[in-house]
C-alpha positions as CSV (number, residue, x, y, z in Angstrom):
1,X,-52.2,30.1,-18.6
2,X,-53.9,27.2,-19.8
3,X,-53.6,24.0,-17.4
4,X,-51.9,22.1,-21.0
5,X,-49.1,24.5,-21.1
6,X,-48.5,24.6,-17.3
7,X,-47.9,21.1,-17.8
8,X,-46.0,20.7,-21.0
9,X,-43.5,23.6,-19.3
10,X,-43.7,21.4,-16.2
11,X,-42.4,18.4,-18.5
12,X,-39.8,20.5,-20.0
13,X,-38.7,21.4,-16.7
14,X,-38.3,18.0,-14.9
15,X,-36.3,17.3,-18.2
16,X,-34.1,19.8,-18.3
17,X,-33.7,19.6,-14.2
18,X,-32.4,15.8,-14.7
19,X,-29.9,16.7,-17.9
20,X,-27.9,19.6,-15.9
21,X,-28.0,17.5,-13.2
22,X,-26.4,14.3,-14.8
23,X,-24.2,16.3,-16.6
24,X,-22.8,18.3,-14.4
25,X,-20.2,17.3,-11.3
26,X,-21.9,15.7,-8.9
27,X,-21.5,13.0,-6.0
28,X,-22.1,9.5,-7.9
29,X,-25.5,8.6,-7.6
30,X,-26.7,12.1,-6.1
31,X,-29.2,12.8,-8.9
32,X,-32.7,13.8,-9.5
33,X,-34.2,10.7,-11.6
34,X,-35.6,9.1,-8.4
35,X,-37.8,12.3,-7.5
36,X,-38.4,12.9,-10.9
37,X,-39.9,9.5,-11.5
38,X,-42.1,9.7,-8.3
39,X,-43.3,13.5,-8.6
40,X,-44.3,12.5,-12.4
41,X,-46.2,9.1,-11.3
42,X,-47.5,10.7,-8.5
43,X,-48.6,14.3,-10.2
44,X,-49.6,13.7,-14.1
45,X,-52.8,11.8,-14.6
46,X,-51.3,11.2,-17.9
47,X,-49.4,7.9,-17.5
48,X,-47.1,7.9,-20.2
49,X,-46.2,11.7,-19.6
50,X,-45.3,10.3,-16.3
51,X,-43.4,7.7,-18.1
52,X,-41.9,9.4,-20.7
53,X,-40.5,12.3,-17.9
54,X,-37.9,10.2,-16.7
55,X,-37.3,8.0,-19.6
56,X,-36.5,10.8,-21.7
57,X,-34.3,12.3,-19.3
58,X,-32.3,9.3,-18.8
59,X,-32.2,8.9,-22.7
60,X,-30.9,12.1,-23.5
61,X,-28.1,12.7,-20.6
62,X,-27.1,8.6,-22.0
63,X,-26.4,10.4,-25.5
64,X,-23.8,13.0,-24.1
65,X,-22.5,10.6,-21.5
66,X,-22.6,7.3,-23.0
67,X,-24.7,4.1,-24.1
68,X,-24.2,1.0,-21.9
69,X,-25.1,-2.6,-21.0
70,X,-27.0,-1.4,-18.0
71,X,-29.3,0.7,-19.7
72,X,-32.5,-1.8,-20.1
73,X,-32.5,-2.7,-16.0
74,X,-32.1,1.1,-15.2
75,X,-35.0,2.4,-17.3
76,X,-37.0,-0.4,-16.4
77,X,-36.0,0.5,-13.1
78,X,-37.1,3.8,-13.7
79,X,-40.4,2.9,-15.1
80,X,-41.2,0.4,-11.9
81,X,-40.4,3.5,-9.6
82,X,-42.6,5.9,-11.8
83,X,-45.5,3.2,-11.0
84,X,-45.0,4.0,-7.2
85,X,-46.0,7.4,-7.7
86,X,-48.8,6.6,-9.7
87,X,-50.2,4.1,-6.8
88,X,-48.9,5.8,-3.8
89,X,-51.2,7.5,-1.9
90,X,-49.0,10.6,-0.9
91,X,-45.1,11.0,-1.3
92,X,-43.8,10.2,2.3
93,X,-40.4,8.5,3.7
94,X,-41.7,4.9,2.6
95,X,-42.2,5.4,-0.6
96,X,-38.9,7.4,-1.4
97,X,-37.0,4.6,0.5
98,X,-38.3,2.3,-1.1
99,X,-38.0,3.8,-4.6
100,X,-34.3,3.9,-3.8
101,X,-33.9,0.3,-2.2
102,X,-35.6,-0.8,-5.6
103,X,-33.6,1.3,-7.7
104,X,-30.5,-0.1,-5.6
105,X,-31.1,-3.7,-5.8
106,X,-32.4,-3.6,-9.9
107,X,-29.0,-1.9,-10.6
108,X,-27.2,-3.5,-8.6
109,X,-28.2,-7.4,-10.0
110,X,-27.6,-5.5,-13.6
111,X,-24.1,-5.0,-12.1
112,X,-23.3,-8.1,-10.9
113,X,-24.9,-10.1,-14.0
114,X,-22.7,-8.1,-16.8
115,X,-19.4,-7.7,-14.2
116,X,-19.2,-9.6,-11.4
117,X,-18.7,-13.8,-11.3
118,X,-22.5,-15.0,-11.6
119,X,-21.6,-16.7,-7.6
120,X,-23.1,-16.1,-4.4
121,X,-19.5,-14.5,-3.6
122,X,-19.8,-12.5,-6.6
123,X,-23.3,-11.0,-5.7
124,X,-22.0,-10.2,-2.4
125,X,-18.9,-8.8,-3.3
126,X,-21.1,-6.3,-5.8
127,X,-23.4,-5.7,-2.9
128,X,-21.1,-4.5,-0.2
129,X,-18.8,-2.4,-2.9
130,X,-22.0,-0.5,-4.3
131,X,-23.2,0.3,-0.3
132,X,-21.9,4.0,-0.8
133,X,-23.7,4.6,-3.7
134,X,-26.6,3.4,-1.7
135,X,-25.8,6.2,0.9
136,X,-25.6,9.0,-2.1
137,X,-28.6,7.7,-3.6
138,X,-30.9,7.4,-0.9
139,X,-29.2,11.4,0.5
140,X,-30.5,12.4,-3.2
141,X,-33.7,11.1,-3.7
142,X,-34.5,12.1,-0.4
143,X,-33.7,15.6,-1.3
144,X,-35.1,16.0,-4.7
145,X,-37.8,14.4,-3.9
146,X,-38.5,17.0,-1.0
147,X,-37.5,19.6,-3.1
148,X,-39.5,18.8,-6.0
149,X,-42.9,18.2,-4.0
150,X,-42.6,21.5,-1.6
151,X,-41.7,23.6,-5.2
152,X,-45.0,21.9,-6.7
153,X,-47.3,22.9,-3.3
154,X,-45.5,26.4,-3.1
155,X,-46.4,27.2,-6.7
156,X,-49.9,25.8,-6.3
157,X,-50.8,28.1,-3.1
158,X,-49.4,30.7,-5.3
159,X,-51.3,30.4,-8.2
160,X,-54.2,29.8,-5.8
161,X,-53.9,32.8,-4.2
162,X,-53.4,35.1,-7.1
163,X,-56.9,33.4,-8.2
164,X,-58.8,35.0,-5.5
């Protein structure tokens, strides 16, 4: 199989991966995007494949669950944690965490701007009520993360192997 069409299926994967996710029950916040965002930045040499990955995923699950206001800060969220995979060295803890503290903070001044009184009591009080979300998402994109990076090695020894 071509390398092209490993990674257009690979696209069409993470895509589909991030949809059922959204759209099905899950714990608020416990989703996919996150890993999906660094595994693309991290994995396609292609920079607006990486891009597109997550964008398109968040812009298709937005049509069945609805526009909103936050929309501009959370993809351009998105696109400033898919630029951590493309410069990180290697996936580790750091990076993750800090793709989620990012994500976290972004959102979370989106929140406050369009919700919350624009006053320092305001910004708190949107801080300390979104802290567990912050638990969910950092339990998430810890684990898809993880999960996503250990599939990618296992299915490259694989093919490796069946190469020799």
């Amino acid at each position: 199989m071509g390398m092209e069409r490993i990674e257009m299926k690979a696209v069409l994967g993470l895509i589909i991966l991030a949809l059922l996710t959204r759209l099905m029950p899950h714990p608020p916040n416990f989703a996919p995007i996150t890993g999906i965002a660094l595994f693309s930045g991290y994995h396609f040499v292609n920079k607006r494949i990486a891009l597109f990955i997550p964008l398109a995923a968040l812009f298709i699950s937005d049509l069945f669950i609805g526009m909103h206001a936050l929309m501009p800060v959370i993809y351009m969220s998105f696109v400033l944690i898919t630029a951590m995979g493309l410069y990180s060295k290697k996936l580790t803890l750091p990076v993750v965490l800090g793709a989620s503290t990012s994500f976290f903070i972004l959102s979370n001044l989106g929140v406050w701007y369009f919700y919350y009184p624009l006053t320092q009591e305001g910004l708190i009080q949107c801080f300390v009520l979104a802290l567990p979300f912050f638990a969910n998402t950092l339990a998430g994109d810890l684990f898809y993360t993880s999960l996503l990076q250990f599939s990618f090695e296992k299915f490259i020894r694989t093919s490796l192997s069946h190469q020799n």
